[in-house]
DRENZAVO-364772 format. One record per residue (C-alpha): residue number from 0; residue in three letters; x, y, z. Coordinates in nm, 4 decimals, decimal comma. Layout:
REM DRENZAVO-364772
<pt><seq>NUM</seq><type>ala</type><px>X</px><py>Y</py><pz>Z</pz></pt>
...
END
This chain:
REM DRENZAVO-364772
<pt><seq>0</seq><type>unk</type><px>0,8622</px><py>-9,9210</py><pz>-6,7301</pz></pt>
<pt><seq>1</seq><type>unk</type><px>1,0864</px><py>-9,6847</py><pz>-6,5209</pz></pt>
<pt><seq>2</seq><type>unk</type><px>1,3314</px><py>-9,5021</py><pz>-6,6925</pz></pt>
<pt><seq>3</seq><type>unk</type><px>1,7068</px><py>-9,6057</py><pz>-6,5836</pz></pt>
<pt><seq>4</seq><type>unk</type><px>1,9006</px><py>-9,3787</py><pz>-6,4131</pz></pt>
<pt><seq>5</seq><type>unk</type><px>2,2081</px><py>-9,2421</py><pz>-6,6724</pz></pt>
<pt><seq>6</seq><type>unk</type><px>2,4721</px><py>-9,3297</py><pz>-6,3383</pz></pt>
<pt><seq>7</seq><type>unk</type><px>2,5062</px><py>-9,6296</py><pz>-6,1162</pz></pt>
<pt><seq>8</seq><type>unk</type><px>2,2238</px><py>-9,5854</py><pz>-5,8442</pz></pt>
<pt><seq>9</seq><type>unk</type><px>2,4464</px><py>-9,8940</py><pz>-5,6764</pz></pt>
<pt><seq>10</seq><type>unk</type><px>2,7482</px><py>-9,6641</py><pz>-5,6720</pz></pt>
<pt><seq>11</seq><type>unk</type><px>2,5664</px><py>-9,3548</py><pz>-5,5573</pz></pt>
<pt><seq>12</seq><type>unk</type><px>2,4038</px><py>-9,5619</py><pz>-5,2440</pz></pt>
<pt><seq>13</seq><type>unk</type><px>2,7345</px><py>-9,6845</py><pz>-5,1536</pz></pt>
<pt><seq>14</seq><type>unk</type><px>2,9311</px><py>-9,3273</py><pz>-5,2274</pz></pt>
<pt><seq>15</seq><type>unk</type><px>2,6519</px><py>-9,1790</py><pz>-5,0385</pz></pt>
<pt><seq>16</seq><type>unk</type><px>2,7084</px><py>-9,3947</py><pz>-4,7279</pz></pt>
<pt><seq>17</seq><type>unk</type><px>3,0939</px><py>-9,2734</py><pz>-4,7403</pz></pt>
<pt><seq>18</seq><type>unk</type><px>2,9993</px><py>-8,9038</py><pz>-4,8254</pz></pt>
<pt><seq>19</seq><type>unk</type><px>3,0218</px><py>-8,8014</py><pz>-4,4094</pz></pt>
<pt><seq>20</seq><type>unk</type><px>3,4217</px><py>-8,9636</py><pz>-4,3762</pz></pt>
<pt><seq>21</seq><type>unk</type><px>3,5327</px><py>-8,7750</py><pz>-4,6590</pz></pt>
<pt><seq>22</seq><type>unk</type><px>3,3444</px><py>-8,4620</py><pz>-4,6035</pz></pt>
<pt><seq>23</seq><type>unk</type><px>3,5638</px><py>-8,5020</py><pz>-4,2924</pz></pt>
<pt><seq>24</seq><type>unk</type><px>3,8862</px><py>-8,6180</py><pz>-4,4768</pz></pt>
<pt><seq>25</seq><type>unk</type><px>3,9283</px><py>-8,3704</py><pz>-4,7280</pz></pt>
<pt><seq>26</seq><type>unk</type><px>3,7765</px><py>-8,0851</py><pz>-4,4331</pz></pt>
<pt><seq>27</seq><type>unk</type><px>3,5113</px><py>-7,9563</py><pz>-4,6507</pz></pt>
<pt><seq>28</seq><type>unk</type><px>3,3051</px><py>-7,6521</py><pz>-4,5859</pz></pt>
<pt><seq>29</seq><type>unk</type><px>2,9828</px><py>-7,5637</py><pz>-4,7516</pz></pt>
<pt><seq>30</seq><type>unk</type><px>2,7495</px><py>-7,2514</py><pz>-4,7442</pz></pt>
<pt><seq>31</seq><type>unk</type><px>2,4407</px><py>-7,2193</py><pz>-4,9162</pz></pt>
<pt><seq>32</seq><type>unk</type><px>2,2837</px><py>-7,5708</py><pz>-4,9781</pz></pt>
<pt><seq>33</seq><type>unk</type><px>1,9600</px><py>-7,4642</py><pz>-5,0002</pz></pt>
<pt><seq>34</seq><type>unk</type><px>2,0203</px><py>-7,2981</py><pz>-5,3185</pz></pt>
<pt><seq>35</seq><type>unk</type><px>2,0326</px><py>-7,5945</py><pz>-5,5253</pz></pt>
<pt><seq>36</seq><type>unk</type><px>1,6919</px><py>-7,7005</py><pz>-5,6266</pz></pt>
<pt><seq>37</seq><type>unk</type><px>1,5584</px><py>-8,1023</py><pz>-5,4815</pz></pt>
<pt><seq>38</seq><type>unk</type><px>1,3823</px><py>-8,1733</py><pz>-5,7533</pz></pt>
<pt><seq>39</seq><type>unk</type><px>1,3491</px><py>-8,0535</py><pz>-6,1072</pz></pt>
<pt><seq>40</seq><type>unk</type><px>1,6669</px><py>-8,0168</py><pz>-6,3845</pz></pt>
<pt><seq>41</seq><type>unk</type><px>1,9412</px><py>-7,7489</py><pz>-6,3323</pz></pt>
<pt><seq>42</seq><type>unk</type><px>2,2932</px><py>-7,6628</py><pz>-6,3713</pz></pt>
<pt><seq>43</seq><type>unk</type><px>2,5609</px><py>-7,6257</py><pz>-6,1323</pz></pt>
<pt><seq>44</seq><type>unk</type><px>2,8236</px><py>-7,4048</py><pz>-6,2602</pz></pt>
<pt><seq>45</seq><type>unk</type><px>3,1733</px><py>-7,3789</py><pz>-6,0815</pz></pt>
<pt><seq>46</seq><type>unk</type><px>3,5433</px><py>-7,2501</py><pz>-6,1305</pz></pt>
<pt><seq>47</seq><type>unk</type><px>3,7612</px><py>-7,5292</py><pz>-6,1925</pz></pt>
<pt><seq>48</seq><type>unk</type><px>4,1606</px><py>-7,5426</py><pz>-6,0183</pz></pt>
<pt><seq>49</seq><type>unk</type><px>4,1316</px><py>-7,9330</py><pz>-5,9565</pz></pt>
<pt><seq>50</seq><type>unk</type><px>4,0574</px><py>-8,2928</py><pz>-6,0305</pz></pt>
<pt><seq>51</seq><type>unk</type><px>3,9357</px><py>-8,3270</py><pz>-5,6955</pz></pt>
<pt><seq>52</seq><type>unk</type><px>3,6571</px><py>-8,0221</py><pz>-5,7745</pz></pt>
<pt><seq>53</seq><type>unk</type><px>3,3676</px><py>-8,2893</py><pz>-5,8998</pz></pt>
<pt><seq>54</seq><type>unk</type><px>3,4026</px><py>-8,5229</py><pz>-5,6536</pz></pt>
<pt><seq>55</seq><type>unk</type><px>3,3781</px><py>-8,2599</py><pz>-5,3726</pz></pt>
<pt><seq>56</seq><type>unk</type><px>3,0879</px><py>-8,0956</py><pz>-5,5658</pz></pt>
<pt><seq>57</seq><type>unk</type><px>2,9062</px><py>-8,4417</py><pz>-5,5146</pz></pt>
<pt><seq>58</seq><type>unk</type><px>3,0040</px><py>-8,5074</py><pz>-5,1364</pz></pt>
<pt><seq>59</seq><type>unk</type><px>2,7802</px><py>-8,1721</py><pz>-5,0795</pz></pt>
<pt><seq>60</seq><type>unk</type><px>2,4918</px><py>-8,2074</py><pz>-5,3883</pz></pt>
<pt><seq>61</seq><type>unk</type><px>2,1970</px><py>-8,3649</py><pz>-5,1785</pz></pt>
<pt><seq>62</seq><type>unk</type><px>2,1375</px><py>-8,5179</py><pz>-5,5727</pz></pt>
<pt><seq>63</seq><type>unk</type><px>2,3792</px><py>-8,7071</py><pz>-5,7670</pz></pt>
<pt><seq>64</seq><type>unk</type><px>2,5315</px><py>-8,4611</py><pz>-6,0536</pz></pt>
<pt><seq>65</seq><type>unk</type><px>2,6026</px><py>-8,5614</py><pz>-6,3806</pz></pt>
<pt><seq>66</seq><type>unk</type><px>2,9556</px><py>-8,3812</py><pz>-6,5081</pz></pt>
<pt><seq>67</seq><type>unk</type><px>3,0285</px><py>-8,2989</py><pz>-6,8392</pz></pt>
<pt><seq>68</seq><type>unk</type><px>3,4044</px><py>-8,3682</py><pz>-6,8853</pz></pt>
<pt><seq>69</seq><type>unk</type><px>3,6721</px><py>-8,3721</py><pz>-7,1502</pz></pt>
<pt><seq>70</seq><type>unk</type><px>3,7392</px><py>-8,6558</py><pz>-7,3506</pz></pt>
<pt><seq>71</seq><type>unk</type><px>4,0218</px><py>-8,7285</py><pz>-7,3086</pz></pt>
<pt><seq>72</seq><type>unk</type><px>3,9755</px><py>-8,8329</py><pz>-6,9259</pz></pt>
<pt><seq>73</seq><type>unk</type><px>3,7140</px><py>-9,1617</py><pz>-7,0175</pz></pt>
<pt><seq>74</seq><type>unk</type><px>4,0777</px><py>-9,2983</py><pz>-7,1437</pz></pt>
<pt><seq>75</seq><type>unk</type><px>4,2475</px><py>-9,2687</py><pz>-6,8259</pz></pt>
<pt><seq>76</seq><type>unk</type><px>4,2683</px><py>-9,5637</py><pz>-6,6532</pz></pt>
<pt><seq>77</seq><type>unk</type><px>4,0387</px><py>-9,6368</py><pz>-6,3045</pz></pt>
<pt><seq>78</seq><type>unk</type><px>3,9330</px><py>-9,2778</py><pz>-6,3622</pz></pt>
<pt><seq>79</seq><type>unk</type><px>3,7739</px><py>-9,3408</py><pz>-6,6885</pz></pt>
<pt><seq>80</seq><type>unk</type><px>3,5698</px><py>-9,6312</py><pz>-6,5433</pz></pt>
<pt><seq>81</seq><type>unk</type><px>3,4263</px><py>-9,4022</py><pz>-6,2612</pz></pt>
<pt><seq>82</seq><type>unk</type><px>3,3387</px><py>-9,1320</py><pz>-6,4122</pz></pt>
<pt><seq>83</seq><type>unk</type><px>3,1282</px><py>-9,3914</py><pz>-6,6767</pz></pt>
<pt><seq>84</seq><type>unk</type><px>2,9889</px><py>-9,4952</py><pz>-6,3944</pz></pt>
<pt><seq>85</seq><type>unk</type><px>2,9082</px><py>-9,1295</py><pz>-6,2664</pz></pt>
<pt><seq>86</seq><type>unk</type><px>2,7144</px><py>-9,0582</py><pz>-6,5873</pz></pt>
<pt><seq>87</seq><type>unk</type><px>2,9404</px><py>-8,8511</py><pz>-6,6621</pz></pt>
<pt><seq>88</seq><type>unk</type><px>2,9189</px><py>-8,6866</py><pz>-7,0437</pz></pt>
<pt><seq>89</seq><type>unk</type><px>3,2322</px><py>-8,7082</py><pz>-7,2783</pz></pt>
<pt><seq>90</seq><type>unk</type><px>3,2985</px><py>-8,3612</py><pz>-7,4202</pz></pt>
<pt><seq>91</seq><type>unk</type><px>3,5175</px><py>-8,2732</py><pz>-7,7162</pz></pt>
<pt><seq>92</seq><type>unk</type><px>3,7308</px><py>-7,9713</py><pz>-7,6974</pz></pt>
<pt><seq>93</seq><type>unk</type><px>3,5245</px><py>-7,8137</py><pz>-7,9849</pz></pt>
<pt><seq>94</seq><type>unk</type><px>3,3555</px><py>-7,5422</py><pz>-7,8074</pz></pt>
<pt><seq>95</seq><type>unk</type><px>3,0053</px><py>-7,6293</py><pz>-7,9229</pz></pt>
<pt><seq>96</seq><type>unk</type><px>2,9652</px><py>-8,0040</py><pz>-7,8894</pz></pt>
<pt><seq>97</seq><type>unk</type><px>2,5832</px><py>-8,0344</py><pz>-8,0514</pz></pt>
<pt><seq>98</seq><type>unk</type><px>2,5842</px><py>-8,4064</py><pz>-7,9795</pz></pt>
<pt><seq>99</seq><type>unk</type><px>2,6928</px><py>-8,3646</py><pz>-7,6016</pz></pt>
<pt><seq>100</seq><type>unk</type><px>2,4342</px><py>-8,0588</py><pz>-7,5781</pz></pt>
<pt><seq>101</seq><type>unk</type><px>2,1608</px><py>-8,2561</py><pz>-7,7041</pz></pt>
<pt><seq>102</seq><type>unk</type><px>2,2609</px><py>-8,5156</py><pz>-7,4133</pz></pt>
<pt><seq>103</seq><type>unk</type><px>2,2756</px><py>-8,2714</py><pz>-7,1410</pz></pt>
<pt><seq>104</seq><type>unk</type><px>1,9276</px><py>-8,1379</py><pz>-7,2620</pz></pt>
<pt><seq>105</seq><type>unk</type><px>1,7430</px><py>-8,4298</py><pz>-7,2747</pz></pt>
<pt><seq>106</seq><type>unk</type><px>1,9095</px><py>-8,5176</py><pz>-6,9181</pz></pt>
<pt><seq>107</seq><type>unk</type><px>1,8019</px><py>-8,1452</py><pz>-6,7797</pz></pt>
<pt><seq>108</seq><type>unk</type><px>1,4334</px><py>-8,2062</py><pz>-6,9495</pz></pt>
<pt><seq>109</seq><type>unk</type><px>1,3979</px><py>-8,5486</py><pz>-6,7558</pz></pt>
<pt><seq>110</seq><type>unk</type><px>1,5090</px><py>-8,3930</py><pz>-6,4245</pz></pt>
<pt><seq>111</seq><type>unk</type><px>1,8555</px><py>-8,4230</py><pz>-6,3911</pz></pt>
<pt><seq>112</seq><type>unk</type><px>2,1463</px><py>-8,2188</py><pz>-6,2059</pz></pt>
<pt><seq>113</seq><type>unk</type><px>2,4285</px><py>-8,1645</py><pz>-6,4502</pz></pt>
<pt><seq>114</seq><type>unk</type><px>2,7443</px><py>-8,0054</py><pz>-6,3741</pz></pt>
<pt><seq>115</seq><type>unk</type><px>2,9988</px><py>-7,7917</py><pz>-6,5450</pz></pt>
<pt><seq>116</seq><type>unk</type><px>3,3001</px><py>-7,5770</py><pz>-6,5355</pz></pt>
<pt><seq>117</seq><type>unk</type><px>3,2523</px><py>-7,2633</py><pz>-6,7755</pz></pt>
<pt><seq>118</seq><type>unk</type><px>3,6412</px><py>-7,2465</py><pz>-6,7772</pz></pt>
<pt><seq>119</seq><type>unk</type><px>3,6610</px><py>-7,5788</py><pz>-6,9526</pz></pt>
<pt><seq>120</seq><type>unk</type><px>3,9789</px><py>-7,6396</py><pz>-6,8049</pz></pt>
<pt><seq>121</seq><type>unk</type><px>4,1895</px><py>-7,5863</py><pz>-6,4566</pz></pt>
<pt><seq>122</seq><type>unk</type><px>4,2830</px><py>-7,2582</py><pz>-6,3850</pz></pt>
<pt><seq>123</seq><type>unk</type><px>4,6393</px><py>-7,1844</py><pz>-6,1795</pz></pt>
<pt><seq>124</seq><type>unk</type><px>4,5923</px><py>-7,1787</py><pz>-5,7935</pz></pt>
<pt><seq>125</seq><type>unk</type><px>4,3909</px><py>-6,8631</py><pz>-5,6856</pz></pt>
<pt><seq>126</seq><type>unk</type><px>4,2826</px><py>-6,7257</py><pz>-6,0596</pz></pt>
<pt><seq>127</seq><type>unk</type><px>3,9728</px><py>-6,8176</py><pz>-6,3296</pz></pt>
<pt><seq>128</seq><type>unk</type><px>4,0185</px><py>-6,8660</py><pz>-6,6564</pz></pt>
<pt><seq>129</seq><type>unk</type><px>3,8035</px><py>-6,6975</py><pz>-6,9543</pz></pt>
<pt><seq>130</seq><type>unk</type><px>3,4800</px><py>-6,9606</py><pz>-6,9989</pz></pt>
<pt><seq>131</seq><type>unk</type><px>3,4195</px><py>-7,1316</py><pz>-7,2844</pz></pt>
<pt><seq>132</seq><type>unk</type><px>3,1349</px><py>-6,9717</py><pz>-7,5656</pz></pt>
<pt><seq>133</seq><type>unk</type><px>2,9398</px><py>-7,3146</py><pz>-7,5666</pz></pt>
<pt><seq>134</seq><type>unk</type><px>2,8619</px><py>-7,3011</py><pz>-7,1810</pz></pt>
<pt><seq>135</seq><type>unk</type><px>2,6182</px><py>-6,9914</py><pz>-7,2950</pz></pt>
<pt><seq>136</seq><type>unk</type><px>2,5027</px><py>-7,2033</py><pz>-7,5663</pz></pt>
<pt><seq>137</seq><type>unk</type><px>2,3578</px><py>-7,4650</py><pz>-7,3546</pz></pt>
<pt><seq>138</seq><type>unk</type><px>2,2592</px><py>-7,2782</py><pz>-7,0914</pz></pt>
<pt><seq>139</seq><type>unk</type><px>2,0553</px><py>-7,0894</py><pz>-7,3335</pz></pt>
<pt><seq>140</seq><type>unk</type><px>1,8981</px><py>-7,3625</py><pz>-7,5055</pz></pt>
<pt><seq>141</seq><type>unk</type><px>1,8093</px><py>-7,6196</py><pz>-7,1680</pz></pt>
<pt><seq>142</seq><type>unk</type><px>1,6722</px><py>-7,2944</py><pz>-7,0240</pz></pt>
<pt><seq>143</seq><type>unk</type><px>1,6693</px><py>-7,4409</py><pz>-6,6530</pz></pt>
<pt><seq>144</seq><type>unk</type><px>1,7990</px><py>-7,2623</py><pz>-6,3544</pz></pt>
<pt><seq>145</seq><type>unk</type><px>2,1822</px><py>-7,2085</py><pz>-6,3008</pz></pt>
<pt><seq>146</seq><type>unk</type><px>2,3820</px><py>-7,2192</py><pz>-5,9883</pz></pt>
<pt><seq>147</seq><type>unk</type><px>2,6728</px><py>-7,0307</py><pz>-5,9342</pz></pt>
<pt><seq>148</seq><type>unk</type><px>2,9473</px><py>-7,2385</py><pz>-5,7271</pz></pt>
<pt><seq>149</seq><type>unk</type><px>3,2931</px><py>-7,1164</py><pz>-5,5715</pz></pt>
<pt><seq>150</seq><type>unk</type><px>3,5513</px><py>-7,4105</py><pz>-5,5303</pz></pt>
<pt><seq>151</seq><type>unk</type><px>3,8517</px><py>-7,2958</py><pz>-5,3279</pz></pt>
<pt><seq>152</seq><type>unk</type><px>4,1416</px><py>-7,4804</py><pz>-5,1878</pz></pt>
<pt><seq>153</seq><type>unk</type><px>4,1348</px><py>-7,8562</py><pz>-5,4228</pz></pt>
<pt><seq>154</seq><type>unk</type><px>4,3879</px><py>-7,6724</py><pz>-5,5338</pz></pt>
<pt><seq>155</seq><type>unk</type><px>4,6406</px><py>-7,6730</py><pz>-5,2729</pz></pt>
<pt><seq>156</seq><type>unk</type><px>4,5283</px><py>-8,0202</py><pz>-5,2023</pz></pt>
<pt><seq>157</seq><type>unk</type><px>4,5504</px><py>-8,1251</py><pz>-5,5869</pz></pt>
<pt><seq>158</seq><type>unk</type><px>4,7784</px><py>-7,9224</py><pz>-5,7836</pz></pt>
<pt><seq>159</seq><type>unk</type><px>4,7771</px><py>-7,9436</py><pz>-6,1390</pz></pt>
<pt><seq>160</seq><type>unk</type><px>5,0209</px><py>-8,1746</py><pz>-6,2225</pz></pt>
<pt><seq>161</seq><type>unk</type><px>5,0112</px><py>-8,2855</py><pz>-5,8539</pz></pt>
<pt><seq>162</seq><type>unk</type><px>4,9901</px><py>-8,7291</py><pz>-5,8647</pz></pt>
<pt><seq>163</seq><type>unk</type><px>4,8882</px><py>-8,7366</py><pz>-5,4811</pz></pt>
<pt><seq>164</seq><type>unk</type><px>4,6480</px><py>-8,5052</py><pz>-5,2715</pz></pt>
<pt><seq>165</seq><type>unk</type><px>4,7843</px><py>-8,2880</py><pz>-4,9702</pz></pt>
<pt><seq>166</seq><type>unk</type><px>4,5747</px><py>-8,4215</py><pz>-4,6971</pz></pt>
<pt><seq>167</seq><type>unk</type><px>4,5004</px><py>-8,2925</py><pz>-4,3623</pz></pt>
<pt><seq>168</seq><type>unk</type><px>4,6871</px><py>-7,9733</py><pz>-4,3871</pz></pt>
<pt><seq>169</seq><type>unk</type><px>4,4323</px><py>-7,7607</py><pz>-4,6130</pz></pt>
<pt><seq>170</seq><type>unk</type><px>4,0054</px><py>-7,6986</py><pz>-4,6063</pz></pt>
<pt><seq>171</seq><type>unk</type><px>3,8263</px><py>-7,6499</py><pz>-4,9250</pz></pt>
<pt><seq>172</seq><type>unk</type><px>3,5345</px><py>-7,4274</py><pz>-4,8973</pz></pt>
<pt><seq>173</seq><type>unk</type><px>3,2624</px><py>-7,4510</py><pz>-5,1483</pz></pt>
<pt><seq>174</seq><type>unk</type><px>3,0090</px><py>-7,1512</py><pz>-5,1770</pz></pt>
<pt><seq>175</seq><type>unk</type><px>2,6874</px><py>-7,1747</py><pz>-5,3142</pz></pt>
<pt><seq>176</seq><type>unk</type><px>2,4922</px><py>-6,9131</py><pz>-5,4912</pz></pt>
<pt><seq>177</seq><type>unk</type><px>2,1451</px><py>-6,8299</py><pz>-5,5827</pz></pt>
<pt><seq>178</seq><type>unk</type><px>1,9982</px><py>-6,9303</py><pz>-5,9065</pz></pt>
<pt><seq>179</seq><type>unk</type><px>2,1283</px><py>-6,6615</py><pz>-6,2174</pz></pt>
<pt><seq>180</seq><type>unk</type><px>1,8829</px><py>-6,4900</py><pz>-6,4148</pz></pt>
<pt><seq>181</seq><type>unk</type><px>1,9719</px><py>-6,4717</py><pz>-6,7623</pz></pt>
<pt><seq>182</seq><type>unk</type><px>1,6822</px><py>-6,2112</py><pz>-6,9191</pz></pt>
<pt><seq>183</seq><type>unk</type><px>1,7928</px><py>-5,9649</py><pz>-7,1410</pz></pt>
<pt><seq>184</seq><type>unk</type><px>2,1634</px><py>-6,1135</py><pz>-7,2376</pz></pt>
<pt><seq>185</seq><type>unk</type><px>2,2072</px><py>-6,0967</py><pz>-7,6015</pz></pt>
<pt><seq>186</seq><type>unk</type><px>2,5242</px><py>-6,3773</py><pz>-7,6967</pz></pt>
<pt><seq>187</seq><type>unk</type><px>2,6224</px><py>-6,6988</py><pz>-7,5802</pz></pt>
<pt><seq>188</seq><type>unk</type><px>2,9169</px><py>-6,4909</py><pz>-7,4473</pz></pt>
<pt><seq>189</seq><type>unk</type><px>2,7874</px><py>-6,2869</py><pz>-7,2837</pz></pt>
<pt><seq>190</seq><type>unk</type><px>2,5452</px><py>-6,5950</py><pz>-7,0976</pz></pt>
<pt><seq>191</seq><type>unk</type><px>2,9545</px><py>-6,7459</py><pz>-7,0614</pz></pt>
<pt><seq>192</seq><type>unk</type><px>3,0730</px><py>-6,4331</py><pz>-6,8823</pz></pt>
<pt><seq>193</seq><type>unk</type><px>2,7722</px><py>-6,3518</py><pz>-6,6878</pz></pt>
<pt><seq>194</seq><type>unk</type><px>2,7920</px><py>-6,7442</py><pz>-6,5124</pz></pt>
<pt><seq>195</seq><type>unk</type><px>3,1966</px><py>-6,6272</py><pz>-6,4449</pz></pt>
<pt><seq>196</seq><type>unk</type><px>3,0870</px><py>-6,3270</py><pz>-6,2597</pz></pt>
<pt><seq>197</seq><type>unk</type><px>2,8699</px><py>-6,4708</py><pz>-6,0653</pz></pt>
<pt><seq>198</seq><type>unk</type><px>3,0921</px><py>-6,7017</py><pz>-5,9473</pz></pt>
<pt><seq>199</seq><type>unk</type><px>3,3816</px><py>-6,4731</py><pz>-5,9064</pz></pt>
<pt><seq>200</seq><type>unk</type><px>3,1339</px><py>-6,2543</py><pz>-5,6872</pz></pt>
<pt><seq>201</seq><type>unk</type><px>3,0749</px><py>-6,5181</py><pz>-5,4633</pz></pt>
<pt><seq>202</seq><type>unk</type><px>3,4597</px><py>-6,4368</py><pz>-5,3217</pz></pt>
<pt><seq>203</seq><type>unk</type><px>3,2550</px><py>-6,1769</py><pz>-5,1311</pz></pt>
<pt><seq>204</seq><type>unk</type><px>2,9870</px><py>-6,4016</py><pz>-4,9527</pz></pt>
<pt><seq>205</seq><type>unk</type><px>3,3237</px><py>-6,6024</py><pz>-4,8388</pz></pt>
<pt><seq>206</seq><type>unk</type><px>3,5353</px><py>-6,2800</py><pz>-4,7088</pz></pt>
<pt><seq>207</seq><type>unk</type><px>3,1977</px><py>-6,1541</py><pz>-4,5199</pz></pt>
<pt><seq>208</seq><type>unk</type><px>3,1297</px><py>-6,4740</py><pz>-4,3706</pz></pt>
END
């Protein structure tokens, strides 16, 4: 028997067929595409300024992603029922969650794209945040490649704090990077702070384009 899928493949089909609109709407620019891997598990790995930063991350995946998120958002109202319907992973603010881990393993091991923000929280408009310890713990342990992302400009659309998005007026551009090698790194930390960097560096692919 086929395994189901841990989202709602009825969602995705019709989210997919309104991807091109609000890749138009919300004036969304991406570089690098071919850097995430079409088949196979893997982690996507971006800053995080805004609430609108996972749903722009899957108007550009060519696979559905799979977002670990806090908590606290699955009791939000409307929100909470779409991200259960995203698949999306309930995360505790301890900062190693063995039980959501586990989850995100087993997920990477069957094939899936998950998605997380090292930072584990937004950051103010323009800066990064220090990531979280138990990023480099699961990275680490699912041992599957890891793509660097660079969100900028949800957050002039989407301030924190912000109830109603800034349309029109702003673009959000959304660089990809190559796959991060982790060899030789000796902490979780230092796997956390090594993912930052990479992202951070990625600032320089979108002055020299």
């Amino acid at each position: 028997m086929e395994k189901k899928a841990p989202y709602s493949e009825f969602g995705y089909k019709v989210f997919y067929k309104i991807r091109p609109a609000l890749k138009k709407l919300l004036k969304i620019n991406a570089v690098g595409l071919e850097n995430i891997p079409l088949t196979g598990g893997c982690i996507l790995a971006a800053n995080h300024r805004s609430y609108l930063d996972p749903p722009v991350l899957n108007i550009i995946s060519p696979r559905p992603i799979i977002f670990l998120a806090k908590k606290e958002l699955f009791e939000v109202p409307i929100l909470g029922w779409i991200i259960r319907k995203a698949g999306a992973i309930p995360v505790k603010r301890d900062n190693r969650d063995l039980i959501t881990i586990k989850k995100a393993i087993s997920l990477l091991k069957e094939g899936y794209v998950i998605g997380i923000f090292p930072e584990g929280t937004r950051a103010r408009p323009g800066e990064f945040r220090k990531p979280k310890p138990g990023v480099g713990y699961l990275i680490e342990k699912a041992k599957v490649p890891v793509i660097p992302i660079l969100i900028e400009g949800t957050d002039k659309i989407l301030p924190v704090k912000s109830k109603f998005p800034k349309l029109f007026k702003y673009n959000i551009d959304v660089i990809i990077g190559k796959p991060i090698n982790f060899e030789g790194i000796s902490s979780y930390e230092h796997v956390a702070e090594k993912v930052m960097y990479e992202i951070k560096k990625l600032k320089e692919v979108k002055r020299d384009g």
